[in-house]
C-alpha positions, 0 to 999 in steps of 0.5 A, spaced: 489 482 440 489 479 446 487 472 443 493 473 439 498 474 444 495 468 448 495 463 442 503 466 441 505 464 448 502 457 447 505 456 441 512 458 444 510 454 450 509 448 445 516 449 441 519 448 449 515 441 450 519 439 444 525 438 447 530 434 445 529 435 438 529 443 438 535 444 442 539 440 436 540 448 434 546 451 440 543 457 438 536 456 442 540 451 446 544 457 449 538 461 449 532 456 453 539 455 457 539 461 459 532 462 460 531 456 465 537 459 469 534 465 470 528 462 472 531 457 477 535 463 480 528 467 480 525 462 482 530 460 488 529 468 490 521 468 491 522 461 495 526 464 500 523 470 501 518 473 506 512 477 505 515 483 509 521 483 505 516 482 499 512 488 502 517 493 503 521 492 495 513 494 493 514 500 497 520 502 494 518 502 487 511 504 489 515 510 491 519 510 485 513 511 481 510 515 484 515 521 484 516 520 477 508 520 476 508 526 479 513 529 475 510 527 470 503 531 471 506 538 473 510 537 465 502 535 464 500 541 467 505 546 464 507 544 457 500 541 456 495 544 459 489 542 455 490 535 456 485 533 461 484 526 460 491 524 460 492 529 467 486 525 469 489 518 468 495 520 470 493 523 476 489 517 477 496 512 477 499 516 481 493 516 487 493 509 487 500 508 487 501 513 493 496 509 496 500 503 495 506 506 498 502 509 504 498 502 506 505 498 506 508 504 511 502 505 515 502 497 516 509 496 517 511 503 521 505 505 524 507 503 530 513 506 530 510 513 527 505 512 534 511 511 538 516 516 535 511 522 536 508 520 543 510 526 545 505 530 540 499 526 540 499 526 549 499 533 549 495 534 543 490 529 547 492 531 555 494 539 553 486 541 554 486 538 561 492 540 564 491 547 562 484 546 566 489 544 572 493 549 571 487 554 571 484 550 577 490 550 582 495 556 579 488 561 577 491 561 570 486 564 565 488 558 559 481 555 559 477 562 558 479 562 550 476 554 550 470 556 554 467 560 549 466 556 543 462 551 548 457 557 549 455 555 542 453 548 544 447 548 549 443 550 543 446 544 538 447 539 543 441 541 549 446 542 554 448 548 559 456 550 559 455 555 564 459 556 569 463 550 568 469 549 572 476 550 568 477 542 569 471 540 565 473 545 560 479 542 559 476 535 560 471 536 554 476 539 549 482 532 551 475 528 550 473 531 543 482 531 541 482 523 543 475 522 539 479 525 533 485 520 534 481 515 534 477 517 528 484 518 525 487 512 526 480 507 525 478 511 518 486 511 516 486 503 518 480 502 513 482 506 508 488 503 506 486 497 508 484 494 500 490 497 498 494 493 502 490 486 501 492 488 494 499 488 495 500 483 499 496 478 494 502 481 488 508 479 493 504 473 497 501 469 490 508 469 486 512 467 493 507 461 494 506 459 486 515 458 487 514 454 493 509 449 488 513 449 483 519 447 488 516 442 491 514 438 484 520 439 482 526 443 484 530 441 478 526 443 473 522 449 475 522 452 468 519 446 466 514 446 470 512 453 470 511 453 462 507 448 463 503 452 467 503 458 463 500 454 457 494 451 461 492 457 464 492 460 455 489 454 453 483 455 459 483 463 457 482 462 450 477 458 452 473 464 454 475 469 449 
């Protein structure tokens, strides 16, 4: 199947090349016309994008798609419940794509996600320790509900908890909290990291090849274009 789509594009490819002779015909004339406008419109609008505005049009669609995939796999769910390996290849679509919406958010907005709930995450971090303040300076009892699961450490970590001092306490939870975030933040970079390369590559490769074919020749870059499509035909029938 693949073999024949290949060797129909280059075919068409080759009427195009013809040039003169088959545009005689105004209906194709009217229609490769309008073939090479679209494509010189297209063309200028991949030349003057950036990848950021590139990479958030993707996180739209990502969006979009992973709404009605999930739309999808509850009608899956309730009108066709034995249908597993189509709820399985449909469940998988809509992790990747999730994904994909993910990574370019967290890339782009992660700093201001950080900035907006700084509030949070500082009393998620120093809650522990100032509760451990408070109990040093104002007798308050908050760290004795911390202290007793750190009896359970000396045996784990052969390490004495007794008697410590309602600052340690407090100390030791805002510690294992600031390990958390930051194993949050390292492990959420490195799992949607990929993901992001990917779709950077759809939106940077497409921008870049426009800005070839402008710089061979801005008025005929439809032209230039199939000449590129039907050489990487003739090189994939190659190898099949």
């Amino acid at each position: 199947m693949l073999k024949i789509v290949l060797t129909c594009i280059a075919f068409f490819c080759g009427i195009y090349f013809i040039g003169e002779k088959i545009r005689r015909n105004p209906k194709i004339d009217a229609f490769l016309g309008v073939l090479e406008g679209s494509y010189t419109r297209i063309n200028q609008h991949l030349e003057n994008s950036s990848v950021r505005s590139g990479l958030m049009l993707l996180r739209k669609l990502y969006g979009w798609i992973t709404l009605i995939l999930s739309s999808v796999l509850f009608f899956i769910m309730f009108v066709f419940p034995g249908s597993t390996g189509i709820f399985l290849g449909v469940s998988q679509l809509f992790f990747l794509t999730f994904m994909g919406w993910f990574s370019i958010k967290w890339a782009i907005d992660h700093k201001a996600t950080l900035t907006e709930h700084w509030k949070t995450h500082s009393l998620m971090i120093f809650g522990p320790l100032l509760m451990g303040v408070l109990d040093t300076f104002m007798g308050t009892p908050f760290t004795q509900a911390l202290a007793q699961p750190l009896e359970h450490l000396p045996g784990a970590l052969h390490v004495s908890v007794l008697g410590l001092p309602p600052l340690a306490v407090g100390a030791v939870y805002s510690g294992f909290c600031l390990v958390f975030f930051l194993l949050y933040y390292f492990m959420t970079w490195i799992i949607t990291t990929p993901v992001l390369i990917a779709s950077v590559l759809v939106i940077a490769l497409p921008i870049q090849f426009a800005r070839l074919l402008t710089s061979i020749d801005r008025e005929n870059t439809f032209l230039w274009f199939v000449i590129c499509v039907a050489g990487v035909c003739a090189i994939w029938l190659t190898q099949l």
